[in-house]
Phi, psi and omega in degrees: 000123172296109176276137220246116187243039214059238195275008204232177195222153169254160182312331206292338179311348206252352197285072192273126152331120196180183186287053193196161177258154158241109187249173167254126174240141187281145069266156185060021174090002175223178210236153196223149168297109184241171196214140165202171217184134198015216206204142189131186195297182219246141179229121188223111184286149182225133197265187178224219194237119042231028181301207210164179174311318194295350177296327183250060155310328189256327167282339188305302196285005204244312191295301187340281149348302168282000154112026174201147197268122192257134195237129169239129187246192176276122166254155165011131170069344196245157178073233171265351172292162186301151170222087207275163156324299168294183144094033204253318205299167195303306180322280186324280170318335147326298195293342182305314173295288191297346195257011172262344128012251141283355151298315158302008186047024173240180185294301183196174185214137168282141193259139169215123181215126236210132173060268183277301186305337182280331189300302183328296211286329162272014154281312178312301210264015160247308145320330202198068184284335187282007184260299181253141204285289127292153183219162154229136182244134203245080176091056174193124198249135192324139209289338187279333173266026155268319181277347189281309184308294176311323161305287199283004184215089190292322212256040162253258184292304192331278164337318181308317198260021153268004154297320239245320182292290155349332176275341166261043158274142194287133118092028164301318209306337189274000158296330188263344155263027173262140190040091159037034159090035178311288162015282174310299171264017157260331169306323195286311191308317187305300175278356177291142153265139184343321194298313189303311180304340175242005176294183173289346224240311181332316185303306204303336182264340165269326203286001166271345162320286200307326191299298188303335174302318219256004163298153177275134194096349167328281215296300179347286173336275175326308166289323228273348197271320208257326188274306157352296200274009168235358152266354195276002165332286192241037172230181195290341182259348196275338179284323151290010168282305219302273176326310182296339162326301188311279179009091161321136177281132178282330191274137189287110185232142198243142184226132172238116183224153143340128182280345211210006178278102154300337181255329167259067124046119146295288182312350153288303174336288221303331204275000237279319202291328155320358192230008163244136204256349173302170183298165208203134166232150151233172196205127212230110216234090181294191217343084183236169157217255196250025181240065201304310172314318166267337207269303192253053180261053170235327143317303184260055115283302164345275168340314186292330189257333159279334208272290206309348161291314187299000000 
């Protein structure tokens, strides 16, 4: 039962039922809300902004099913997981993903990662390349051709990306928990493509955005990851993410991205593959926009199951 907290909600909203489990697991000094579903090699979903766990709701039991244990989690600040002050910039979040990882008892994992979660997911796998087998990454174009972008294409990403400039404003977070997380869907309206946005399916996935947004600390949590990557511009760790960036991937990588996502640009996207030197596909997905895991998500499934099978 959701406990009501003036404008805020308790975590319990995100424990929703279902053909899966919920556990808490400790890595990297904090302890994170996990969902997990059959057995086999480990598929580990990473949601985005403004999501929870609950975006691969429809993949868990479908990768299961297919022989292989799908684990989706809270990251860092989101859902039910801890949500300490700290702890938003890349390096950290990389390591949350490789050290829960190894906390799950596995080796390595195919990484599936959609928006915020896809930037995550291709830092891990350039830090912590023997951990993940594979990766697919979904509306989210590699971090070094995203700051590249924001320079070289003003009246493109740069213009794209103002919402996200809007988020390093003090104390924006109570914009997003304001009249019960309004907020929340007009980020989904914006960036969502038209079919998902007038579909059947939309009301039920914002107002659960919106629920989870409205934990306390949540929204704070959620911006401090976007405000990182634009003050770490012009300071000394942001340059050396920069270098560590480079590094070609090693990791077998699949990129799906919306044909129509206003907030990553296809054509930011598009560059993603210069920086992997391992096989590489990309896939361009009409009228999707930047959330292909919900608007096609029987497409990107497929997709998922064939890449983690190959």
């Amino acid at each position: 039962m959701t406990e009501q907290r003036g404008d805020a909600v308790d975590e319990s909203c995100v424990l929703t039922e279902g053909p899966w489990t919920h556990r808490f697991v400790g890595a990297n000094g904090s302890r994170f809300h996990v969902v997990e579903a059959g057995t086999g090699p480990m598929v580990l979903f990473l949601h985005g902004f403004p999501e929870h766990w609950w975006a691969w709701h429809q993949m868990l039991p479908a990768v299961a099913d297919a022989g292989f244990r799908a684990v989706a989690m809270d990251l860092r600040g989101y859902g039910a997981s801890d949500k300490p002050p700290r702890g938003y910039d890349g390096y950290t979040l990389a390591a949350d993903v490789a050290g829960l990882i190894r906390a799950l008892g596995e080796r390595s994992a195919t990484v599936v990662g959609a928006g915020a979660g896809g930037m995550i997911a291709w830092t891990v796998a350039s830090f912590h390349p023997a951990l993940v087998r594979r990766l697919v990454v979904l509306g989210a174009p590699h971090p070094l051709r995203l700051r590249a972008a924001l320079f070289a294409d003003p009246r493109g990403q740069f213009a794209a990306s103002t919402p996200a400039l809007k988020f390093q404003l003090p104390r924006y977070e109570h914009l997003l928990t304001r009249d019960e997380g309004r907020a929340v869907d007009e980020i989904l309206r914006r960036w969502g493509g038209d079919r998902w946005v007038t579909g059947p399916e939309f009301a039920g996935y914002a107002r659960r955005y919106r629920e989870a947004m409205r934990i306390p600390q949540a929204a704070f949590c959620a911006l401090e990851g976007y405000r990182w990557a634009f003050r770490s511009v012009l300071r000394l760790h942001g340059y050396r993410f920069v270098k560590l960036m480079q590094r070609p991937l090693v990791t077998p990588t699949l990129q799906l991205h919306g044909a129509l996502d206003v907030a990553s640009l296809p054509r930011t996207a598009q560059g993603s593959g210069r920086y992997v030197s391992a096989l590489y596909e990309w896939r361009l997905l009409d009228e999707v926009g930047h959330f292909p895991h919900l608007e096609t998500p029987e497409l990107v499934l497929g997709e998922i199951l064939r890449w983690a099978k190959s």
